[in-house]
C-alpha positions as CSV (number, residue, x, y, z in Angstrom):
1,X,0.0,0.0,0.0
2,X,2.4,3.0,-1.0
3,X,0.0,3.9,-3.9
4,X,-0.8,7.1,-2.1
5,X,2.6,8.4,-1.2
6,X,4.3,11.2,-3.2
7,X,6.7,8.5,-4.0
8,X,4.0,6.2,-5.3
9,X,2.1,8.6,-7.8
10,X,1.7,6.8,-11.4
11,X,3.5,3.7,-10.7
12,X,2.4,0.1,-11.7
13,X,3.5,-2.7,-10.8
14,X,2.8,-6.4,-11.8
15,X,3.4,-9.7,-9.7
16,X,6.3,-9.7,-8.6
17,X,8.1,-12.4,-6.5
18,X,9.9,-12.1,-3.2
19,X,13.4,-11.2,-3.9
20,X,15.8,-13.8,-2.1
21,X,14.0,-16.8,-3.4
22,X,15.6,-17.3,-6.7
23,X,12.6,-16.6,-8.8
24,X,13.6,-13.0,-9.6
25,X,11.7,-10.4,-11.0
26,X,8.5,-11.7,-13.3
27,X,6.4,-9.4,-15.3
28,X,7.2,-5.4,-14.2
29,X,5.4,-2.9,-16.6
30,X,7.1,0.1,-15.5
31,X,6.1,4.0,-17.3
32,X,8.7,5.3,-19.6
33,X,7.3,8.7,-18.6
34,X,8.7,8.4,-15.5
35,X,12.1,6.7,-16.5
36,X,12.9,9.6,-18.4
37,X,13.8,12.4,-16.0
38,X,15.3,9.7,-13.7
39,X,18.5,11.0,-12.3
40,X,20.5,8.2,-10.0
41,X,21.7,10.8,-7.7
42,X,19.9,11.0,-4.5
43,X,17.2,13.6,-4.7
44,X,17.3,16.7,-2.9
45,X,14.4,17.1,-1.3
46,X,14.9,13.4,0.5
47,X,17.6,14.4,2.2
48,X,16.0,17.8,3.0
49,X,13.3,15.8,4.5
50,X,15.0,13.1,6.2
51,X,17.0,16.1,7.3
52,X,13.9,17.7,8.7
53,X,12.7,14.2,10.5
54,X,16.1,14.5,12.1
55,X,15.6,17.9,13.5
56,X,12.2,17.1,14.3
57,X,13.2,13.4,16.0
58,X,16.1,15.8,18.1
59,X,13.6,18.6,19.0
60,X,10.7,15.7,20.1
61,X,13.6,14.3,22.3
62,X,14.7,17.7,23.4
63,X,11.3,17.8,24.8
64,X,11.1,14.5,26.3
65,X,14.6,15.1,28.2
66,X,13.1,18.6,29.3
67,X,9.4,17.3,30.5
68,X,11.7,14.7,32.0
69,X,13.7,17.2,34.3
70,X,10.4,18.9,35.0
71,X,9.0,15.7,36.2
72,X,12.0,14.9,38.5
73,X,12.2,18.9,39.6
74,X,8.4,18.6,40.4
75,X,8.7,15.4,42.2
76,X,11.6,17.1,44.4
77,X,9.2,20.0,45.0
78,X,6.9,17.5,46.5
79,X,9.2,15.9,48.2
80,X,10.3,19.2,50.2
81,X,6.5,20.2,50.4
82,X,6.4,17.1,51.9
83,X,9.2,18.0,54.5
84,X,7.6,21.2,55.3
85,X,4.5,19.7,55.8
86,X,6.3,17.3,58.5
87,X,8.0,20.3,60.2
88,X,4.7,22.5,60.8
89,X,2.6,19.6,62.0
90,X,5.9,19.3,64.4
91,X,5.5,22.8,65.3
92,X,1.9,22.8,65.5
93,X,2.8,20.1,68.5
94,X,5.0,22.9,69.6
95,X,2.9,25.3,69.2
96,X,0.3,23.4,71.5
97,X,3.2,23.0,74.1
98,X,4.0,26.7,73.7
99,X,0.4,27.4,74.5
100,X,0.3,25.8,77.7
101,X,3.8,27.8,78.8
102,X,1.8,30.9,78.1
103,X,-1.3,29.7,80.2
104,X,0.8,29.1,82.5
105,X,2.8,32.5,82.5
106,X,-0.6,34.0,82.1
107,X,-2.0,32.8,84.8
108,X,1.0,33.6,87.5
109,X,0.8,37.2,86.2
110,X,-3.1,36.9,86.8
111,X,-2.6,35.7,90.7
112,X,0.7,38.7,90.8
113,X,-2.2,40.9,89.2
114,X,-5.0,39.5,91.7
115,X,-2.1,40.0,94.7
116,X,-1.3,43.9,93.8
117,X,-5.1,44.5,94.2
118,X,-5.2,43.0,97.6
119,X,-1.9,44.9,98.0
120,X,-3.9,48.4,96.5
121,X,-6.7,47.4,98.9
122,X,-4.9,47.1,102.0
123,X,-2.6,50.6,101.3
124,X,-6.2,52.2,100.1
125,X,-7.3,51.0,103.8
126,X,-4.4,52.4,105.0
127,X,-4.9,55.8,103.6
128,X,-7.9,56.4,104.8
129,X,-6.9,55.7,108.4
130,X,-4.3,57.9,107.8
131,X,-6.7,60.9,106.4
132,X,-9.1,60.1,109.8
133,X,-6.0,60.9,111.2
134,X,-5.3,63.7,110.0
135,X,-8.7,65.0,110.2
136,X,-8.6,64.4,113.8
137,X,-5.2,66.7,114.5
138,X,-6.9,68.9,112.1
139,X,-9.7,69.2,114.3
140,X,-7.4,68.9,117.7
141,X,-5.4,72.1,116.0
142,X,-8.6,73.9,115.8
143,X,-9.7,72.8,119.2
144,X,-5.9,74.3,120.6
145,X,-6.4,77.4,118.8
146,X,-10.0,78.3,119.7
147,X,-8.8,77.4,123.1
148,X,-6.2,79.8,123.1
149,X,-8.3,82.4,121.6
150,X,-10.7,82.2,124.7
151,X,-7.9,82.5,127.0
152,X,-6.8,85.4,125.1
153,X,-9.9,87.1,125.0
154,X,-10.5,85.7,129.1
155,X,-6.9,88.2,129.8
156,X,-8.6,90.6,127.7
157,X,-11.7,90.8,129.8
158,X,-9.4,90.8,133.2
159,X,-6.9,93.8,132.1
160,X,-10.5,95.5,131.3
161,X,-12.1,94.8,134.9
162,X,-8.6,95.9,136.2
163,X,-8.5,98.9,134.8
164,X,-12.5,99.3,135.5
165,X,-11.2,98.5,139.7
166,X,-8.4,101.1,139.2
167,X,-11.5,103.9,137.6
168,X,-13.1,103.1,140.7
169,X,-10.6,103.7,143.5
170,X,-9.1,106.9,141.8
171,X,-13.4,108.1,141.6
172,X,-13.8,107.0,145.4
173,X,-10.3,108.5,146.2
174,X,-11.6,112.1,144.8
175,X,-14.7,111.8,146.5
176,X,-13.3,111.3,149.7
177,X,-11.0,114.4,149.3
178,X,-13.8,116.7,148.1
179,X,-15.4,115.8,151.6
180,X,-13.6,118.1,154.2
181,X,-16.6,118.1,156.9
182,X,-15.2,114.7,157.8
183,X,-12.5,114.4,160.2
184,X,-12.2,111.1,159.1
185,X,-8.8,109.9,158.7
186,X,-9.8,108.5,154.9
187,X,-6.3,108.8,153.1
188,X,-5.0,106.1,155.4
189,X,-8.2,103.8,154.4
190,X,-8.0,104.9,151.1
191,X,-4.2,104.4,150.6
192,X,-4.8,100.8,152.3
193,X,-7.7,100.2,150.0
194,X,-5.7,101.1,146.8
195,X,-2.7,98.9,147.9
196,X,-5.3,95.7,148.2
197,X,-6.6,96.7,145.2
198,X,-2.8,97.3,143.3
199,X,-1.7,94.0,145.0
200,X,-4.6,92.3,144.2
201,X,-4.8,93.6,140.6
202,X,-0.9,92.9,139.9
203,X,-1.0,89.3,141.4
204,X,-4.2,89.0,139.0
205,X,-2.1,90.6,136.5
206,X,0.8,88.2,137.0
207,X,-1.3,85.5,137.2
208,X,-3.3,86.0,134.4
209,X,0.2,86.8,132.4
210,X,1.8,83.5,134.0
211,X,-1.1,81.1,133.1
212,X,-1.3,83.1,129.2
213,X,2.6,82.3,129.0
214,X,2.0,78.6,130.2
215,X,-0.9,78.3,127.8
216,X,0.7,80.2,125.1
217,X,3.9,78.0,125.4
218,X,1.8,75.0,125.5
219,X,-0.1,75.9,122.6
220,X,3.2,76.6,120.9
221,X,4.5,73.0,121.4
222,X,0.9,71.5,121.1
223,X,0.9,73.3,117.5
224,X,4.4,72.4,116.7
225,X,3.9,69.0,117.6
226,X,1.2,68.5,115.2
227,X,2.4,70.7,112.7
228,X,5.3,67.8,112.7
229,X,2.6,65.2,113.0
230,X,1.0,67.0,109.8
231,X,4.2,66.8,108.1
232,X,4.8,63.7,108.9
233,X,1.5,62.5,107.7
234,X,1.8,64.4,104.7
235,X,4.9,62.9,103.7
236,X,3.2,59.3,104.3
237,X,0.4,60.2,102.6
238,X,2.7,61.7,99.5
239,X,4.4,58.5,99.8
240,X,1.5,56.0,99.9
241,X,0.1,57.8,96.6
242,X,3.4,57.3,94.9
243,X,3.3,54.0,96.0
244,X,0.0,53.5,94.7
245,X,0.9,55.1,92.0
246,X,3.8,52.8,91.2
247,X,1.4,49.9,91.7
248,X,-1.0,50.9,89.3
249,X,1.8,51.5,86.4
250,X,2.8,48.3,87.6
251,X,-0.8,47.0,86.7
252,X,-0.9,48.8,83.2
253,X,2.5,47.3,82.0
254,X,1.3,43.6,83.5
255,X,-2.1,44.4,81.8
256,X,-0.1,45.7,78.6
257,X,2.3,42.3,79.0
258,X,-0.4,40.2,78.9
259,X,-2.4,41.8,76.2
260,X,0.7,41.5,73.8
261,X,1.5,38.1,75.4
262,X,-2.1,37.3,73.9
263,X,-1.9,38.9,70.6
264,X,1.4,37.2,70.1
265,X,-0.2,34.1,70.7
266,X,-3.3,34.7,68.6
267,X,-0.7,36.3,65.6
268,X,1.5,32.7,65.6
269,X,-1.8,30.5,65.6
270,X,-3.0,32.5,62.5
271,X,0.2,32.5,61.3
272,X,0.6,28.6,61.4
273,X,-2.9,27.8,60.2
274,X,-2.2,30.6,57.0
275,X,1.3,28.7,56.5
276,X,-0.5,25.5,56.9
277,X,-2.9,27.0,54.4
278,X,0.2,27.9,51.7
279,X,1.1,24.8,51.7
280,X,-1.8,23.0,51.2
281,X,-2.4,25.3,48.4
282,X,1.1,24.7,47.1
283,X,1.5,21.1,47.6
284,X,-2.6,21.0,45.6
285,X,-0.9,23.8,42.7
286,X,2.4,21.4,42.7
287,X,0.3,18.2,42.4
288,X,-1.9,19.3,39.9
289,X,1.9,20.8,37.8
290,X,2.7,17.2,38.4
291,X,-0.4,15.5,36.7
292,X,-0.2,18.1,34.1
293,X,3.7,17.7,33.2
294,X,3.1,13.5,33.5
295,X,-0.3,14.3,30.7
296,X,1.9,16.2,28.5
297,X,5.0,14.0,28.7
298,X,2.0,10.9,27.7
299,X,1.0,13.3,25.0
300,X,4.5,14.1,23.9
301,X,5.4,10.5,24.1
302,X,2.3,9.8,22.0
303,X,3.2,12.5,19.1
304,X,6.8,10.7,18.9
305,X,5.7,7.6,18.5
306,X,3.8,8.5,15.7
307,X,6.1,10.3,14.1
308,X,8.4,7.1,14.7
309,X,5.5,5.1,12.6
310,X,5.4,7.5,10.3
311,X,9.4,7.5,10.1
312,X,9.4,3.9,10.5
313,X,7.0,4.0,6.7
314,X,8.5,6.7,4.8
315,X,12.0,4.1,5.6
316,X,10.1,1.4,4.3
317,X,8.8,3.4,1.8
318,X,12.3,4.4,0.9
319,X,13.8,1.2,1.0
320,X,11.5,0.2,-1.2
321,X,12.0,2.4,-4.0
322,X,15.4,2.0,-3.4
323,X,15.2,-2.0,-4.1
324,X,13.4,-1.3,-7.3
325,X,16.0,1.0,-8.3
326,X,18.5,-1.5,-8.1
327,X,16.2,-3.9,-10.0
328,X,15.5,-1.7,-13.1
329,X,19.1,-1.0,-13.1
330,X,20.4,-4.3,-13.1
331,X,17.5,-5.3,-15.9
């Protein structure tokens, strides 16, 4: 059947017998149109193609060799996804213990947390027996001073009636001289009167100065004594509200630690599953390379084998025409 190859076009030929069986050839009827441009040389356009089958046997094989190191790179790819994969279901086990460090870490700073507000507590407590305190030496001060101020005004009231007793011996002492019909002898009486009156009006006097000394040096230490105790409850109270202070910036930061400390943890389990994800997605993309690469290698493999048949007939063909060549040349 090479009727319908260009080779084959007006060309008949009779029975013929099987060369190598020492019948030769029989009855050949052979067109002389076609005998007449016959040139023995090897035609052109042969080679050109058997050139061209060449080229196109070396590029198809190219191919193959190429699909065949994109197989084996794929296959490595898998491979490693493979690895990954192993190392972040590892970590994910890590990850798990990890978690349990931090619930653990978390919940110490939770009981320290839970302990500085017994501790704020307790110094709050504290503070506000220390303002009773001071409200109580507040009011003791004002108790002191309004004391002092009605012993003040308690000298004031004596130097007045003193100097109301002296008005009335000087009054009684001009009456008494104005009255000369009396032979009395009133100057004596009236100069013993005046000294009980002086002496009793200067030991009142001195009295009166004495106990507003006493109290007035008594109120001075009273008042020093809690203007010390103010100071000094002042200063603890300045200190306790640094102290609470401290203990509430200590709160924030532990409140701040353990927000990040959460975040982190939150950030590195999305991180995981999203890595987890990726590879999924790139061991499914790498897969679905691989089936792709194997379809085209089967579809590669299946072009070259027919272009090996169809090599394998125009050789045939060839050696064909060649044979019956050699057979008109040796008629």
């Amino acid at each position: 059947g090479y009727g319908g190859s260009r080779y084959g076009a007006g060309l008949y030929r009779g029975p013929a017998v099987v060369p190598g069986t020492g019948g030769g050839i029989t009855a050949v009827s052979v067109n002389q149109s076609l005998l007449t441009p016959l040139n023995l040389e090897i035609d052109p356009s042969i080679q050109r193609v058997r050139k061209e089958e060449k080229e196109q046997i070396k590029t198809l094989n190219n191919k193959f060799a190429s699909f065949i190191d994109k197989v084996r790179f794929l296959e490595q790819q898998n491979k490693m996804l493979e690895t990954k994969w192993s190392l972040l279901q590892s970590q994910k086990t890590t990850r798990s213990n990890m978690s349990g460090l931090f619930e653990a870490y978390i919940a110490s700073l939770r009981r320290q947390l839970e302990g500085l507000g017994q501790e704020r507590l307790r110094l709050e407590a504290e503070l506000g027996n220390m303002q009773g305190l001071v409200e109580e030496f507040k009011n003791k001060y004002e108790e002191e001073i309004n004391h002092r101020t009605d012993k003040e005004n308690e000298f004031v009231l004596l130097k007045k009636e003193l100097r109301e007793l002296q008005s009335q011996i000087s009054d009684t002492s001009v009456v008494l001289s104005m009255d000369n019909n009396r032979s009395l002898d009133l100057d004596g009486i009236i100069a013993e009167v005046k000294a009980q009156y002086e002496e009793i009006a200067n030991r009142s006097r001195a009295e009166a100065e004495s106990m507003y000394q006493i109290k007035y040096e008594e109120l001075k230490t009273t008042a020093g004594k809690h203007g010390d105790d103010l100071r000094n409850t002042r200063s603890e109270i300045n200190e306790l509200n640094r102290l609470i202070q401290r203990i509430q910036a200590e709160i924030e930061a532990l409140k701040n630690q353990r927000a990040k400390l959460e975040a982190a943890i939150t950030e590195a389990e999305e991180r995981g599953e999203l890595a987890v994800k990726n590879a999924k997605t790139k061991l499914e993309e790498l897969e679905a390379a691989l089936q792709k690469a194997k379809q085209d290698m089967a579809r590669q493999l299946r072009e070259y084998q027919e272009l090996m048949n169809v090599k394998l007939a125009l050789d045939i063909e060839i050696a064909t025409y060649r044979k019956l060549l050699e057979g008109e040349e040796s008629r």
